[in-house]
BALOBA-1460 file (C-alpha; in Angstrom, 3 decimals):
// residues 79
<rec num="1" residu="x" x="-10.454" y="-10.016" z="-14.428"/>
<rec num="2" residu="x" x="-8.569" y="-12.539" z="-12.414"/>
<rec num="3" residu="x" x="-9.542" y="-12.277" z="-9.156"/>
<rec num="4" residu="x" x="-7.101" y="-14.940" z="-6.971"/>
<rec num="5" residu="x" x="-5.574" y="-17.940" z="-8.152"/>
<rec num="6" residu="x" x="-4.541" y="-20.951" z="-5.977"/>
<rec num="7" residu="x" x="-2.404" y="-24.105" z="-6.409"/>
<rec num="8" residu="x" x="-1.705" y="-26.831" z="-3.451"/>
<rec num="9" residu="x" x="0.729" y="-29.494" z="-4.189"/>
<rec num="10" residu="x" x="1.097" y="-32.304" z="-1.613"/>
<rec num="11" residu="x" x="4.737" y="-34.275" z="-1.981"/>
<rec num="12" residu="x" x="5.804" y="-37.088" z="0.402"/>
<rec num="13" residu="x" x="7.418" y="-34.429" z="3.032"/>
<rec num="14" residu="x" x="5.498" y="-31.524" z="2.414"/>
<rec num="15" residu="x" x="2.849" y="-29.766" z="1.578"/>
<rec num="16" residu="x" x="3.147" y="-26.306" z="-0.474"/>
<rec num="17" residu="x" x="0.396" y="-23.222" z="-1.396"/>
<rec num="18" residu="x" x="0.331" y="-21.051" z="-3.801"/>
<rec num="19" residu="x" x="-2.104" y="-17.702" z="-3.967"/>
<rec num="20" residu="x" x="-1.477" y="-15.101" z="-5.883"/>
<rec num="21" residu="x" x="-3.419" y="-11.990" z="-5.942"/>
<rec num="22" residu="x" x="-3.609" y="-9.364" z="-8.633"/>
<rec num="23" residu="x" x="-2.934" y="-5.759" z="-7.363"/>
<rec num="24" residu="x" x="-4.013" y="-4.676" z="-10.923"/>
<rec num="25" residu="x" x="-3.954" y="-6.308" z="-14.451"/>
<rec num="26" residu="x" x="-0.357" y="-6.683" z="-14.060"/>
<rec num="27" residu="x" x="1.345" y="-6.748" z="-10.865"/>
<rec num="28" residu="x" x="-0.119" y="-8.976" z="-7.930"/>
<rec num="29" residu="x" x="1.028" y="-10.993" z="-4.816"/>
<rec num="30" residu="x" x="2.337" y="-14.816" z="-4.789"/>
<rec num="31" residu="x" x="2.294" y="-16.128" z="-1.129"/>
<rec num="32" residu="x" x="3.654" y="-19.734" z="-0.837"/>
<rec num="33" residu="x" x="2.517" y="-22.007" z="2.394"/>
<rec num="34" residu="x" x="4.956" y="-24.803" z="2.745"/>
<rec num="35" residu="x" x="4.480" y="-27.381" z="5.935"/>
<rec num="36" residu="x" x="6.846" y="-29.838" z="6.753"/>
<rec num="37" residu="x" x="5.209" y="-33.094" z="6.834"/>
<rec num="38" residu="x" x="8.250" y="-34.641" z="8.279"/>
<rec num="39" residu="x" x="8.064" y="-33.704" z="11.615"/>
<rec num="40" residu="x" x="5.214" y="-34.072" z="14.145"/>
<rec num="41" residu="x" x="4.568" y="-30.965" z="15.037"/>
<rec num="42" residu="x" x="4.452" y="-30.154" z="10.834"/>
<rec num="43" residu="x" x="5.783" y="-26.588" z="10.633"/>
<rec num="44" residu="x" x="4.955" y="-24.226" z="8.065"/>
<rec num="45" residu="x" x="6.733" y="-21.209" z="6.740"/>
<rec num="46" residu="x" x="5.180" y="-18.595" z="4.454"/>
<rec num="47" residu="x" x="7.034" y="-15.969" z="2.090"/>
<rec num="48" residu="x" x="5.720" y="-13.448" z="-0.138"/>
<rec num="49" residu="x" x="6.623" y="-12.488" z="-3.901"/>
<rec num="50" residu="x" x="5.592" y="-9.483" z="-5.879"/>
<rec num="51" residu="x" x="5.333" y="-10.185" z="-9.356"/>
<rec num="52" residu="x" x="4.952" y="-8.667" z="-12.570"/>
<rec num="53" residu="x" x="2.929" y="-10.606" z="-15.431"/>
<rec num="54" residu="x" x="4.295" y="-10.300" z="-19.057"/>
<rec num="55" residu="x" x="1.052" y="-11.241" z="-20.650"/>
<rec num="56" residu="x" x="-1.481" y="-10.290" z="-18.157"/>
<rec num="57" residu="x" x="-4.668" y="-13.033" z="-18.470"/>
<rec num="58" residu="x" x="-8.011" y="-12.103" z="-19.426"/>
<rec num="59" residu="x" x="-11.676" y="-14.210" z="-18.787"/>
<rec num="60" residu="x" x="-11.446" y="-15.383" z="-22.633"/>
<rec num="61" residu="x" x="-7.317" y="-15.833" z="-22.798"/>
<rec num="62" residu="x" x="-6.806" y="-17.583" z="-19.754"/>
<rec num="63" residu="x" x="-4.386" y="-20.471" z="-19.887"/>
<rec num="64" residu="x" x="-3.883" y="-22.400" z="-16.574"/>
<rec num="65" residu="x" x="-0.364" y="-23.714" z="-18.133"/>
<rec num="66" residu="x" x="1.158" y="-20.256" z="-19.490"/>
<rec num="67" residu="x" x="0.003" y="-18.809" z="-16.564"/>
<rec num="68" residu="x" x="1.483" y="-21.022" z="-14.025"/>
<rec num="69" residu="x" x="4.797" y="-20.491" z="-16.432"/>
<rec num="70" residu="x" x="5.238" y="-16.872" z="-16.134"/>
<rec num="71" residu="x" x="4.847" y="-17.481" z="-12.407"/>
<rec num="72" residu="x" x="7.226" y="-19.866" z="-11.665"/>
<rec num="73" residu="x" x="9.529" y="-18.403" z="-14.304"/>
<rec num="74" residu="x" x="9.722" y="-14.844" z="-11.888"/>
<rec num="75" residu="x" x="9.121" y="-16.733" z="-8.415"/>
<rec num="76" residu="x" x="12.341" y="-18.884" z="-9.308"/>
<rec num="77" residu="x" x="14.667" y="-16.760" z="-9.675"/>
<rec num="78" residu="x" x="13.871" y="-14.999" z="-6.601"/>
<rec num="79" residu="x" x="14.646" y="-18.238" z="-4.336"/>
């Protein structure tokens, strides 16, 4: 069972984290971290998504790529 997954992406004026967390097989938490490189004191913002997996993964199904898809597919629309 997936237990947390986490993604940090560093760009040339910020910095963003991803962490989701499963409530259960299907429904879990995506927090995303951004900081603002750009300025000196480099402030960050955080916001919260509930999600709902289509294809929940498994330990021997796992795949990093289709998982990240269904992800940003539901976190998108929600911005």
């Amino acid at each position: 069972q997936l237990h947390e997954f986490t993604g940090y992406f560093m760009g040339a004026g910020s910095h963003t984290e991803y962490i989701y967390t499963p409530k259960n097989q299907t429904i879990g938490i995506l927090k995303e971290t951004t900081i603002n490189t750009m300025e000196d004191e480099m402030p960050s913002t955080t916001k919260s998504y509930t999600i709902k997996l289509e294809s929940p993964p498994t330990f021997e199904s796992f795949d990093y790529k289709i998982f990240l898809d269904e992800l940003f597919r539901q976190f998108g629309d929600k911005q």
